[in-house]
DOPA-830647 format. One line per 8 residues: their letters; for each residue x negated, y, z of C-alpha. Coordinates in Angstrom, 1 decimal, m for minus. Example, Ala and Ser with C-alpha at 12.3 -4.5 7.8 and 13.67 -1.06 7.14 Angstrom:
// DOPA-830647
as = m12.3,m4.5,7.8  m13.7,m1.1,7.1
This chain:
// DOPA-830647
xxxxxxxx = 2.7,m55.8,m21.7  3.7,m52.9,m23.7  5.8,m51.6,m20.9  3.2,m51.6,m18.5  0.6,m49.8,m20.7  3.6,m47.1,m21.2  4.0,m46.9,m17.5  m0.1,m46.9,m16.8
xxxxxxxx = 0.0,m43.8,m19.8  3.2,m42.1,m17.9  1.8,m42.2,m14.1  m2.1,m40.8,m15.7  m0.7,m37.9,m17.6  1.4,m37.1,m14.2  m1.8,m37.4,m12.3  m3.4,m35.4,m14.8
xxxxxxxx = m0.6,m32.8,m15.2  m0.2,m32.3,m11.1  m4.0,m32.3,m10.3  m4.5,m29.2,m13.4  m2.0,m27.2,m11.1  m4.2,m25.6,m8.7  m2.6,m23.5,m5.2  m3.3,m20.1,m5.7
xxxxxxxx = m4.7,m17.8,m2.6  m2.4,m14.8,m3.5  1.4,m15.2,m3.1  1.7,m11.4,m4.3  m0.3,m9.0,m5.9  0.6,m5.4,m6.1  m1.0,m2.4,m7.6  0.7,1.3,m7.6
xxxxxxxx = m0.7,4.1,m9.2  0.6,7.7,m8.3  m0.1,10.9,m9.9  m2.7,13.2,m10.6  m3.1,16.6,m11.6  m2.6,15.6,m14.9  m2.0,12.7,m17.3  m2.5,9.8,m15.5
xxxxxxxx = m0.2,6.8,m16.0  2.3,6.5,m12.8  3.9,3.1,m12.0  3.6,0.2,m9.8  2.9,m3.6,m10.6  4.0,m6.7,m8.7  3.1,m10.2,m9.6  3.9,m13.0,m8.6
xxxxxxxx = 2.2,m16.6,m7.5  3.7,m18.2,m10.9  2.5,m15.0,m13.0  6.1,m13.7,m12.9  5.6,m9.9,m12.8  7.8,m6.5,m12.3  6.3,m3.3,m14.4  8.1,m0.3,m12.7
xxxxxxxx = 6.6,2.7,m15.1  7.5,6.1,m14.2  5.5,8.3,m16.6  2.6,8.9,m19.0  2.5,4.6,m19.2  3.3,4.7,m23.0  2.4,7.8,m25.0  m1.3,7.8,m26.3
xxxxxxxx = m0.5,11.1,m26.6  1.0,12.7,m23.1  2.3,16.2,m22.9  3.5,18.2,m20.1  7.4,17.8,m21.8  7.2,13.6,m20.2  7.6,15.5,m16.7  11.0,16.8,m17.4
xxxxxxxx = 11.9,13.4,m18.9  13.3,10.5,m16.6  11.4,7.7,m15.4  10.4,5.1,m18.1  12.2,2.3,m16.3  11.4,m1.2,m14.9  10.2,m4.3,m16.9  9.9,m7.8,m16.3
xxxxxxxx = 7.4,m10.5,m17.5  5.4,m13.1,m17.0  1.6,m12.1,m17.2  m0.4,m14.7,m19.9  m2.4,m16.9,m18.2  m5.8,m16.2,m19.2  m4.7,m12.8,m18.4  m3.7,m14.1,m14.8
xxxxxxxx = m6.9,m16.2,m14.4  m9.0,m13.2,m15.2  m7.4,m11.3,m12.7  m8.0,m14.0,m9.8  m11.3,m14.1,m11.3  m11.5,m10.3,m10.4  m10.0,m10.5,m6.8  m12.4,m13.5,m5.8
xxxxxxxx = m15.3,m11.4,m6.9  m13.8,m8.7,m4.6  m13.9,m10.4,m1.4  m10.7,m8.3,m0.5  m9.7,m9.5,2.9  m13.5,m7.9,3.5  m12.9,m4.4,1.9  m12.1,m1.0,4.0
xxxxxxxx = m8.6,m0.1,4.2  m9.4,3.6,2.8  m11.6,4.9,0.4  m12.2,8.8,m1.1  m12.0,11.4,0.7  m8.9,13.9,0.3  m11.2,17.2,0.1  m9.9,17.5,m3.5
xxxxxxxx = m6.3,17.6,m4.5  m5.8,16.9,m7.7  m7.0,13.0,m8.0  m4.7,9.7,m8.4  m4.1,7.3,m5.7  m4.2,3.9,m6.3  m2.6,1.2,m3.7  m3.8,m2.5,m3.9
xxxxxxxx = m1.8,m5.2,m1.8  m2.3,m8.7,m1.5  m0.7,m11.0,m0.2  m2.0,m14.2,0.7  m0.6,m18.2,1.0  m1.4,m18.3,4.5  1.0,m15.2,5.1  m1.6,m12.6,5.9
xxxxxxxx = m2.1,m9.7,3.9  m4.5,m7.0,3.2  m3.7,m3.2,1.7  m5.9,m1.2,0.6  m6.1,2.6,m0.1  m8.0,4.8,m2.9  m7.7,8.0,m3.1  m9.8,9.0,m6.8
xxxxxxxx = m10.0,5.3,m8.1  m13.7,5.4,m7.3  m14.1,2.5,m4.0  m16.5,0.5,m5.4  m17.4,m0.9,m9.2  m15.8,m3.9,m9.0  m11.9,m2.0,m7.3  m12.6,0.2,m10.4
xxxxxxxx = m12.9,m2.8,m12.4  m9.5,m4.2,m11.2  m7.9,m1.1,m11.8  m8.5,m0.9,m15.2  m7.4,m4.4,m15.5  m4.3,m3.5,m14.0  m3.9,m0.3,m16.1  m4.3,m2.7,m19.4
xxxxxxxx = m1.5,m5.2,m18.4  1.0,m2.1,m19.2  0.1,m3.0,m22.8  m1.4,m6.0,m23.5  1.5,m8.1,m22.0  5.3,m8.9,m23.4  7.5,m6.3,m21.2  11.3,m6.2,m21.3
xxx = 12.9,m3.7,m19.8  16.0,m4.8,m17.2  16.9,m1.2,m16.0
């Protein structure tokens, strides 16, 4: 009898553990920032289905304080982690409420010259994929929102750099 309520425990905490673990939509998420006329933080950020992530930061992604002397300086490297999941959760959160397989391919206009870009590609489980295009940051509330988002992972996650 004992053995049996051990097996009955075993096969519900399986159940239990393989029914938490929920398919994700996006096999790859990717967001590059360029440069600006400027300060702005340059660097690019891939992450993965299982939160696995690369951080490759070229410049002004460390320094509260940026100065013109970071130019002249070389690249800040590439990092690996794995993106906490609450973290990762608030950013599906983010990308649902986007509706991106719906949004424009290109936003801003290019009539000034001294604005960021920032590139957003997703790719999805069922193999399509979906790029996106912003030239200022400024496509709509919620891109802005996910930008930012993206912009705080540099710092609020465990980096370590491989190169």
């Amino acid at each position: 009898m004992k053995y049996l309520l051990t097996l009955c425990a075993f096969v519900f905490l399986v159940s239990c553990t393989t029914s938490q673990k929920v398919q994700s939509k996006y096999s790859k998420i990717e967001y590059e920032a360029t440069p600006c006329f400027g300060f702005c933080p340059v660097f690019k950020m891939t992450i993965n289905e299982d939160r696995t992530a690369v951080f490759e930061a070229e410049h002004f992604n460390f320094n509260d304080k940026p100065s013109k002397d970071e130019f002249s300086k070389p690249r800040e490297g590439t990092f690996k982690g794995t993106i906490k999941e609450e973290d990762y959760k608030k950013l599906i959160t983010l990308l649902d409420g986007l509706n991106v397989k719906s949004l424009n391919d290109h936003y801003g206009t290019k009539n000034i010259t001294d604005l960021p870009t920032s590139y957003l590609r997703i790719n999805f489980a069922d193999g399509t994929s979906k790029n996106v295009e912003d030239y200022g940051k400024h496509g709509s509330e919620k891109l802005s929102q996910v930008y930012q988002f993206f912009e705080n992972l540099r710092k609020s996650q465990r980096w370590t750099k491989v190169e």
